[in-house]
C-alpha positions in Angstrom: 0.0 0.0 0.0 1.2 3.3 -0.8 0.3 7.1 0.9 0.8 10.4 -1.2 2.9 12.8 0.9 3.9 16.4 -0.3 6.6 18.5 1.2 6.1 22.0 0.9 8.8 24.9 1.6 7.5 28.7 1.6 10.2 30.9 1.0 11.5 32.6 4.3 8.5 30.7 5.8 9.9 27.0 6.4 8.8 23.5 5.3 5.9 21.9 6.1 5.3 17.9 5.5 1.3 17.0 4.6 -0.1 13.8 4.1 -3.8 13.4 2.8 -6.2 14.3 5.4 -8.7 11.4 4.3 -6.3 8.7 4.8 -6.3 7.5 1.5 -4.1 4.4 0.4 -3.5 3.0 -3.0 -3.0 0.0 -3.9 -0.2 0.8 -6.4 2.5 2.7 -7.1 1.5 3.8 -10.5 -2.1 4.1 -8.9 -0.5 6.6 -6.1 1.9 8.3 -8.6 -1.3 9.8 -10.7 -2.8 10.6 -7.5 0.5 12.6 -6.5 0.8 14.5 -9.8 -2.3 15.8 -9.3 -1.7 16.8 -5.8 1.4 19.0 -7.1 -0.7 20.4 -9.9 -3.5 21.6 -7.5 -0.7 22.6 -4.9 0.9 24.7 -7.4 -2.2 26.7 -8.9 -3.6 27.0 -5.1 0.0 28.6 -4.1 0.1 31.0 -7.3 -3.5 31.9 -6.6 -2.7 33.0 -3.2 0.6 35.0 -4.4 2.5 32.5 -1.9 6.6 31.8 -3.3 7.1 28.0 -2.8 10.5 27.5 -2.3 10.7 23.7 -3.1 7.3 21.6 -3.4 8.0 17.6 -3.6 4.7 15.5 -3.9 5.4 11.9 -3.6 4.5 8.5 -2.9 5.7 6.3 -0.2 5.3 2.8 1.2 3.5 2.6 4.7 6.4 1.2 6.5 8.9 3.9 5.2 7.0 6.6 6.7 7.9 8.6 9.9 
């Protein structure tokens, strides 16, 4: 099972690590990895909306066991 996680630095604001508040899990990787390229496309335009300078934004999948 895989979880999307996104990692999200604001310039001069620090990072911030955010996992899908609904819990989801996908049952692939390639599943997940569609999931997660969406995630950065509606991270991005939300950030731009807002005026808000992303410093570094990583959207990824991982494994349950490798997370924190």
């Amino acid at each position: 099972m895989f979880k999307v996680l996104a990692l999200v630095c604001i310039l001069g604001g620090g990072c911030i690590l955010m996992e899908e508040s609904n819990d989801n899990r996908y049952n692939t990787l390639e599943e997940c990895e569609i999931i997660a390229q969406e995630k950065h496309q509606i991270i991005t335009e939300k950030m731009m909306l807002n005026n808000i300078l992303v410093e570094h934004l990583q959207v990824y999948c991982e494994t349950e066991h490798e997370s924190m």
